[in-house]
Backbone as ProteinMPNN parsed JSONL, in Angstrom:
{"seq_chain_A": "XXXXXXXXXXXXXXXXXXXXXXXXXXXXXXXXXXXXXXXXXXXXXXXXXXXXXXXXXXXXXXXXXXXXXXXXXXXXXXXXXXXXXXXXXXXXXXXXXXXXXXXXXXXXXXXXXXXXXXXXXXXXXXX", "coords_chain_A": {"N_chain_A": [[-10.01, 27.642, 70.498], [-10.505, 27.442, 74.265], [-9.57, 25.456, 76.381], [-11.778, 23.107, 78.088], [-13.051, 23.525, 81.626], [-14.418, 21.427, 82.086], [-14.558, 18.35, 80.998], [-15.823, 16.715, 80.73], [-18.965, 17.265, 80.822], [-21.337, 18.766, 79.456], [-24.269, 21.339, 78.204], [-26.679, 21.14, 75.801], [-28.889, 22.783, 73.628], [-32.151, 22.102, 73.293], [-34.179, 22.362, 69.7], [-37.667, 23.478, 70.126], [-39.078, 23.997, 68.014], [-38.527, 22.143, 66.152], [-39.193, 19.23, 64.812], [-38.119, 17.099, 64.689], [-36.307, 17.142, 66.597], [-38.321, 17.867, 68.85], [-38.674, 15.171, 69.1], [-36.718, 13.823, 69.825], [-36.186, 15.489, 72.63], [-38.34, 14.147, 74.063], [-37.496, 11.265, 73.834], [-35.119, 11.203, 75.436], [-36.068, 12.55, 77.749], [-37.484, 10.048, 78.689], [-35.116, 8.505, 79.395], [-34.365, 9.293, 81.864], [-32.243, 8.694, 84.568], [-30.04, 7.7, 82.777], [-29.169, 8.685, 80.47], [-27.007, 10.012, 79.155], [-25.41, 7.189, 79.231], [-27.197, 6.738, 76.897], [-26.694, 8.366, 74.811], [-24.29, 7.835, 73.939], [-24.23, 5.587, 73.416], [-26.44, 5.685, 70.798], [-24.386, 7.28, 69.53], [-22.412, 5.835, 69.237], [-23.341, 3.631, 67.965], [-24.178, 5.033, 65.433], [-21.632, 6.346, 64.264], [-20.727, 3.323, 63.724], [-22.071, 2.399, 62.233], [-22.789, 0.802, 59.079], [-24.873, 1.999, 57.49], [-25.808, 4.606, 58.045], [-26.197, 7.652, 57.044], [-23.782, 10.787, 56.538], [-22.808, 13.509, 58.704], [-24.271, 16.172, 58.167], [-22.614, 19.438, 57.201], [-22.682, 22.167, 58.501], [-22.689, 24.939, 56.859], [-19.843, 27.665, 56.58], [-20.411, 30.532, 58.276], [-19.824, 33.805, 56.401], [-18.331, 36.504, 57.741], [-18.333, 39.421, 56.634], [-20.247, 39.267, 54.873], [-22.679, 38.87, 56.872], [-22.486, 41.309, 57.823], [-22.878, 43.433, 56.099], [-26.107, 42.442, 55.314], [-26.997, 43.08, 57.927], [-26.583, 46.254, 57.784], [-27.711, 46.689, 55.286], [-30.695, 45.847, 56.306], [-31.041, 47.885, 58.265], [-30.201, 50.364, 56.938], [-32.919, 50.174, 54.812], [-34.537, 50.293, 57.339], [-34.284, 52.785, 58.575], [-33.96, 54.366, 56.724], [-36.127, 57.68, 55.521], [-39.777, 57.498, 53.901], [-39.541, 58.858, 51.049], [-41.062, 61.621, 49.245], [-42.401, 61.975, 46.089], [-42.137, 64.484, 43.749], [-43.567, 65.25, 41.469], [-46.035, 63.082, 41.612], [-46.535, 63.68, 44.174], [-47.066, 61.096, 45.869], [-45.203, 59.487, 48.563], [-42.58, 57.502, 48.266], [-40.725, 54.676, 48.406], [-37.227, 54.039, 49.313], [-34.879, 52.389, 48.329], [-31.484, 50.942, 49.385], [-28.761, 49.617, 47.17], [-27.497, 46.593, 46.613], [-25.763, 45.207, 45.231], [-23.724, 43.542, 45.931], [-24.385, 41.748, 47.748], [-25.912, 39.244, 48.185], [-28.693, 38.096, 48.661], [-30.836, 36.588, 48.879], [-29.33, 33.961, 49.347], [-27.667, 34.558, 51.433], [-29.773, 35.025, 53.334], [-31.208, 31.689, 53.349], [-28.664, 30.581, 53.984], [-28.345, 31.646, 56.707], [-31.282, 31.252, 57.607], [-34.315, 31.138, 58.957], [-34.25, 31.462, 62.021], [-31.726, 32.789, 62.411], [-31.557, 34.898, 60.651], [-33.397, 36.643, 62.077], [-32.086, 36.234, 64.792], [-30.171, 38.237, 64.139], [-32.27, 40.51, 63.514], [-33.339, 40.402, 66.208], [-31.212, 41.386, 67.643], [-30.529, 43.851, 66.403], [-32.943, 45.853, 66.973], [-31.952, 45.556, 69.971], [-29.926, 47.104, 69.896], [-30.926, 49.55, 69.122], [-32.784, 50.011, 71.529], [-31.337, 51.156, 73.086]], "CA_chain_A": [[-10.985, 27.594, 71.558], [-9.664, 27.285, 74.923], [-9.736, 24.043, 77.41], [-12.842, 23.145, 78.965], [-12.593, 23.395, 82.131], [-15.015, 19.797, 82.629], [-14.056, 17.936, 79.551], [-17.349, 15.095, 80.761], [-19.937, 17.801, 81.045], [-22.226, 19.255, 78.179], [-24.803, 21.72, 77.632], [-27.136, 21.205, 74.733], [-30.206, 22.943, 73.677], [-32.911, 21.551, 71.735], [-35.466, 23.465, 69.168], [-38.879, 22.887, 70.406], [-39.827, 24.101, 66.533], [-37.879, 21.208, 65.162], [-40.597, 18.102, 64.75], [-37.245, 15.432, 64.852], [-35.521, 17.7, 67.967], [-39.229, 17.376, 70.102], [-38.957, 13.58, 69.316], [-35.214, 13.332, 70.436], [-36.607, 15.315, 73.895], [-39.35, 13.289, 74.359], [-36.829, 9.934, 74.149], [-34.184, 11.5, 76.33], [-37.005, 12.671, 79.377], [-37.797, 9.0, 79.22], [-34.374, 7.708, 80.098], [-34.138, 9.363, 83.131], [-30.747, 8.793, 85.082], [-29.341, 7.016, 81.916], [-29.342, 9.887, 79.384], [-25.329, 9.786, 79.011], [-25.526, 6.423, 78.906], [-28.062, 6.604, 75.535], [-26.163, 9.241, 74.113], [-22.826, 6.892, 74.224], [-24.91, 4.17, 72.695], [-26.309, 6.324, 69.84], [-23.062, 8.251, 68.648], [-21.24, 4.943, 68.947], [-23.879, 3.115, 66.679], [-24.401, 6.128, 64.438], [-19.783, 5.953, 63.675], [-20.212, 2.449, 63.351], [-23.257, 1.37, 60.916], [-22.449, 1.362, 57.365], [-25.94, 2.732, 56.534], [-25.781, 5.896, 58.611], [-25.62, 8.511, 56.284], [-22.803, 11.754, 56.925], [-23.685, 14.212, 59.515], [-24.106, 17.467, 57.457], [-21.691, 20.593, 57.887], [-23.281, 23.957, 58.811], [-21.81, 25.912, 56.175], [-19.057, 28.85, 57.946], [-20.85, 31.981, 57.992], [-18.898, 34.771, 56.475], [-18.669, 38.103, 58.675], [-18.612, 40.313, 56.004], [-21.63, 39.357, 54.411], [-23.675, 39.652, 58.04], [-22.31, 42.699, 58.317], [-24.003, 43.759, 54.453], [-27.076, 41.862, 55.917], [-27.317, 44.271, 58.732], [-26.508, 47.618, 57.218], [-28.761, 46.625, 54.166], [-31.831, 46.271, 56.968], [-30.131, 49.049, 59.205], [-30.807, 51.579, 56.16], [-34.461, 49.905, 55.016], [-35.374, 50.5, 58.539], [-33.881, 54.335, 58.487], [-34.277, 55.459, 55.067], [-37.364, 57.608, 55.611], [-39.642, 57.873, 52.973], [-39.693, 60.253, 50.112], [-42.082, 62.245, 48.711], [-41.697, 62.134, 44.637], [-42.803, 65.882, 43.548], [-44.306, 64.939, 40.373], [-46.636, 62.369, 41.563], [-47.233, 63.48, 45.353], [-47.081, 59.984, 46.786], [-44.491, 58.771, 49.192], [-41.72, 56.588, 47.25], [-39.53, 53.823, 49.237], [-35.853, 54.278, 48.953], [-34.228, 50.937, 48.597], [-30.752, 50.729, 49.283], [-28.468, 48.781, 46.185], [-27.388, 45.427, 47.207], [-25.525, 44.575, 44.307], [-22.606, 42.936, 46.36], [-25.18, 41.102, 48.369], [-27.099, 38.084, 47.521], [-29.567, 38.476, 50.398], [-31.716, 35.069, 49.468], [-28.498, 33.028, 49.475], [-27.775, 34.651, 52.571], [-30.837, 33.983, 53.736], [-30.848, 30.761, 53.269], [-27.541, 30.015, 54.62], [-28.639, 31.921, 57.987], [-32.068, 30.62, 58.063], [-35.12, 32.166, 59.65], [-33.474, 31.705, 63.086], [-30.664, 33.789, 61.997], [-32.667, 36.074, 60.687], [-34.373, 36.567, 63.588], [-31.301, 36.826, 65.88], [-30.193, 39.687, 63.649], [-33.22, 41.223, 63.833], [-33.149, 41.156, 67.823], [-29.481, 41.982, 68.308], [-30.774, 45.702, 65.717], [-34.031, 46.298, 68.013], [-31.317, 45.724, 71.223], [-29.051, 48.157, 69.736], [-32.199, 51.083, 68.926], [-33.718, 50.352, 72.689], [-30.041, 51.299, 73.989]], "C_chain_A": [[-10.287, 27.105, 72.827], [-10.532, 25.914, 75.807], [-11.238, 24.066, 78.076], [-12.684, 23.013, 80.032], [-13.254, 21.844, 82.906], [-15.193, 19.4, 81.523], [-15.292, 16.856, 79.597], [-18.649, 15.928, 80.72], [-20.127, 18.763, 79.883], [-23.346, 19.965, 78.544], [-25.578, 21.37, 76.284], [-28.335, 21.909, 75.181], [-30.98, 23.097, 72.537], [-33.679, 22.636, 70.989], [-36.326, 22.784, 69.359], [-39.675, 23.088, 69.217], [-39.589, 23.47, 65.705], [-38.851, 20.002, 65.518], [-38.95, 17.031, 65.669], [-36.88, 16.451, 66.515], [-36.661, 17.348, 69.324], [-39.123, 16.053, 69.928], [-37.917, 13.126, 70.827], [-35.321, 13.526, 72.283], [-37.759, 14.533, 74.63], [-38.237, 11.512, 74.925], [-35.665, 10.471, 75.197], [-34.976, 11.656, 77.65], [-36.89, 11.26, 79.356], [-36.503, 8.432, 79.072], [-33.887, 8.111, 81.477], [-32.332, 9.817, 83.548], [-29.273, 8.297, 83.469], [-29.289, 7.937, 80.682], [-27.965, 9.502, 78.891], [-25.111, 8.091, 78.215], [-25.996, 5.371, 76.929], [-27.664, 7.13, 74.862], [-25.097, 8.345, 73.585], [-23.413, 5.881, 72.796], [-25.5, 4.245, 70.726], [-25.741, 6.572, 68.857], [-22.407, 6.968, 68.539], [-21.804, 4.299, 67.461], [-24.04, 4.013, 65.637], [-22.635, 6.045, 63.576], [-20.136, 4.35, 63.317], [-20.854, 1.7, 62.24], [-23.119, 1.799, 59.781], [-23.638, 2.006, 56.537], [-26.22, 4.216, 56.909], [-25.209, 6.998, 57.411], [-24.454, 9.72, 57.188], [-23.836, 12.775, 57.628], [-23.509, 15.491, 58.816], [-23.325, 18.483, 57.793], [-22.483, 21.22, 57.865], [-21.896, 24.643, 57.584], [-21.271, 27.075, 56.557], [-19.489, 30.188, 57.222], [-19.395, 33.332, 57.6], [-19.119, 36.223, 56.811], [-19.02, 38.76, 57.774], [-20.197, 40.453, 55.221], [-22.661, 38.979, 55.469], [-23.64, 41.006, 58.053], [-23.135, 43.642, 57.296], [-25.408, 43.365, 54.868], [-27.611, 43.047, 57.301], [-27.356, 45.415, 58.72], [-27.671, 47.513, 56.316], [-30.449, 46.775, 55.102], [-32.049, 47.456, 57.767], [-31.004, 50.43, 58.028], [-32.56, 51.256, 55.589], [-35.149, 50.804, 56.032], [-35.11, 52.101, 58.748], [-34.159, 54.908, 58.006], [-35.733, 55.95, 55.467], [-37.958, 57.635, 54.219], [-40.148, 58.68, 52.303], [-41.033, 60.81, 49.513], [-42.036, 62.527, 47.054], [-42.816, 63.343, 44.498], [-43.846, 65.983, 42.983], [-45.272, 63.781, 40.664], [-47.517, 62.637, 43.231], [-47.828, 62.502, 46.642], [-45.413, 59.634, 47.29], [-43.572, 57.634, 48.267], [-40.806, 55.804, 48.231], [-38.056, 53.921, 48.868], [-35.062, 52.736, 49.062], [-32.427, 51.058, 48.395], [-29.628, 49.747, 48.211], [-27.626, 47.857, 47.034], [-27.139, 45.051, 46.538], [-24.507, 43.039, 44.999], [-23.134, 42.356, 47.423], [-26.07, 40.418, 48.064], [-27.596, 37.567, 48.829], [-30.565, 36.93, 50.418], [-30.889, 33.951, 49.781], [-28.201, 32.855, 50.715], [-28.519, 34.264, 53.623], [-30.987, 32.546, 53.837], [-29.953, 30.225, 54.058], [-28.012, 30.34, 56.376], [-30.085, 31.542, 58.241], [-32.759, 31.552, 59.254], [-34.477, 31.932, 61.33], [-31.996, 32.611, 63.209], [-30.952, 34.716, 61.853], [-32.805, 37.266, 61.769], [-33.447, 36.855, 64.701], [-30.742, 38.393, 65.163], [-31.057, 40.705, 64.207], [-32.892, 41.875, 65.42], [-32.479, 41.932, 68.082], [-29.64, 43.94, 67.795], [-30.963, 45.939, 67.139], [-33.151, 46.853, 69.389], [-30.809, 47.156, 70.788], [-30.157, 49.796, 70.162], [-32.451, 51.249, 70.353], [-32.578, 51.099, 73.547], [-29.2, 50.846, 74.985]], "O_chain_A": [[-9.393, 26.292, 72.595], [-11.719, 25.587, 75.8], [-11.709, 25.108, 78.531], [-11.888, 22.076, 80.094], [-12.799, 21.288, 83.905], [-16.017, 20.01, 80.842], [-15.652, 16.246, 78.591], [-19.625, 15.195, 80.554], [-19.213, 19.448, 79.424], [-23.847, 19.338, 79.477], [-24.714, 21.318, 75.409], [-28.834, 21.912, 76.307], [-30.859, 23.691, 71.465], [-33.848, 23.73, 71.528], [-36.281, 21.601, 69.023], [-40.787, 22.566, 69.142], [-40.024, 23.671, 64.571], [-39.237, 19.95, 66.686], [-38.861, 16.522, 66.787], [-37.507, 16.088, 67.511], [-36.332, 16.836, 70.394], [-39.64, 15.519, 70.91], [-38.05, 12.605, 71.935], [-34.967, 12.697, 73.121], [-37.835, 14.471, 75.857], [-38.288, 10.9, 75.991], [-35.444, 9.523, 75.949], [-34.63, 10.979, 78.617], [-36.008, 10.95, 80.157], [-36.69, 7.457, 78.345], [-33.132, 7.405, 82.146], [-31.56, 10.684, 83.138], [-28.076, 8.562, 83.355], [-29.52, 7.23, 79.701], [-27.924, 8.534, 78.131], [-24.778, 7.859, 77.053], [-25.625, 4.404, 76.264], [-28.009, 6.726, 73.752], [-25.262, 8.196, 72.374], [-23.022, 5.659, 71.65], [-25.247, 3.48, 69.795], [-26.061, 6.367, 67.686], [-21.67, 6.945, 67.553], [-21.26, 4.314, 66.357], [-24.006, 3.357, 64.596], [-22.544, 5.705, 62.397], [-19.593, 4.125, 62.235], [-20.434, 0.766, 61.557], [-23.274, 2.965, 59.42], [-23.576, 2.419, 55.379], [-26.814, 4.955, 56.125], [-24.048, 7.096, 57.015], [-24.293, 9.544, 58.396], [-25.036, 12.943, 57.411], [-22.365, 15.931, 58.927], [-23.255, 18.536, 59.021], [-23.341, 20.912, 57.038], [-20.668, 24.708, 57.624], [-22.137, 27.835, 56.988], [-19.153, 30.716, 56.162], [-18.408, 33.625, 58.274], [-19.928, 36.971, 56.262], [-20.24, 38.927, 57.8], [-20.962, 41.407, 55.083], [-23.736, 38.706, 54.936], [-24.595, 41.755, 58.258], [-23.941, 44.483, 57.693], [-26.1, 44.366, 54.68], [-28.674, 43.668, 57.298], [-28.092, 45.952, 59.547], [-28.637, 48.237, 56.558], [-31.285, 47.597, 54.726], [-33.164, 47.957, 57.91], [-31.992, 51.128, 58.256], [-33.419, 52.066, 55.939], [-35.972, 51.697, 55.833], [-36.111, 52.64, 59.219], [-34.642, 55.993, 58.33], [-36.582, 55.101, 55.739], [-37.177, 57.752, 53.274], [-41.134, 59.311, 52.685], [-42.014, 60.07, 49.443], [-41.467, 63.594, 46.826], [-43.97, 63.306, 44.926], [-44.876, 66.502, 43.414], [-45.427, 63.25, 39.565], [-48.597, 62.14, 43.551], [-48.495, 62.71, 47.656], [-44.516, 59.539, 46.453], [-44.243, 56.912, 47.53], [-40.071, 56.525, 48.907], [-37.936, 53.816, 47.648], [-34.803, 52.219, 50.149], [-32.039, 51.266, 47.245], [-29.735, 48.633, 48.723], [-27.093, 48.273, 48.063], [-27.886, 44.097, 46.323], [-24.599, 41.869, 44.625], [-22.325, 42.352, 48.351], [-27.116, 40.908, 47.64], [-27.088, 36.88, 49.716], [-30.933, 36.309, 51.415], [-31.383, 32.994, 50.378], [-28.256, 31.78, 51.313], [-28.229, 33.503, 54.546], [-30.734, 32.291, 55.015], [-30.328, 29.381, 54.873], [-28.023, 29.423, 57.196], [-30.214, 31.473, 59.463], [-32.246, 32.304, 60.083], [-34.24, 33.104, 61.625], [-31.449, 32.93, 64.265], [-30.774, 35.602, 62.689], [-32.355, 38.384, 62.021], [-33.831, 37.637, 65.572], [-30.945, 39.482, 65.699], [-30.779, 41.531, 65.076], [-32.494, 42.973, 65.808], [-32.734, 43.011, 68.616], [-29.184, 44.921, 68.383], [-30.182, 46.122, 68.073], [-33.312, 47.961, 69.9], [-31.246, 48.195, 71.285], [-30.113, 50.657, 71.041], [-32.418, 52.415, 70.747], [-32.884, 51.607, 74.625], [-28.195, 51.489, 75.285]]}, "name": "protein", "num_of_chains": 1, "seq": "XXXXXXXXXXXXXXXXXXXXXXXXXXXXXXXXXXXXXXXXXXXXXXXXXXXXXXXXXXXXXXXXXXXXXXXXXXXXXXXXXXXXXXXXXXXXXXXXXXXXXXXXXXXXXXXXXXXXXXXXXXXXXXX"}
């Protein structure tokens, strides 16, 4: 990742669908000029108290299985569907997904993941 070019200045942005994340903006509006300040104070006590539990990893998404994740909805959303002869009703075509474990996936990417998938298709289709 390359140099920042303001190594004191941050970006964050909260989820307003996270209960603890609206708390955290709620206590940050009310410090005002001193935000930095509270942050400092926080992260220092958070490294230094022996009861602070570990800050969880994000587990590292692996490309290949987005990429299975997106083809697998890619054809869903394509496949039209069939007409079975012998019965005269419409039949869904489901693509096999052996080499895809789509709730794990799930899971790991989380309905916000999801969900950017999703968009990023739709973008693609609108052109």
């Amino acid at each position: 990742m390359p140099e920042k070019k303001e190594q004191n200045k941050f970006t964050i942005q909260f989820s307003l669908a996270d209960p603890a994340h609206r708390q955290v903006i709620d206590i940050l509006n009310q410090q005002g000029r001193r935000k930095a300040q509270f942050l400092v104070n926080a992260v220092q006590h958070y490294l230094h108290c022996p009861e602070t539990p570990d800050i969880p990893q994000a587990a590292s998404l692996d490309l290949h299985v987005v990429e299975d994740i997106v083809r697998r909805i890619m054809q869903e959303q394509y496949k039209p569907a069939s007409v079975n002869p012998t019965q005269g009703k419409k039949q869904e075509n489901h693509p096999k997904t052996e080499s895809v474990h789509y709730d794990e996936t799930a899971e790991l990417l989380g309905k916000e993941g999801l969900a950017a998938i999703a968009n990023t298709m739709a973008a693609f289709r609108k052109g």
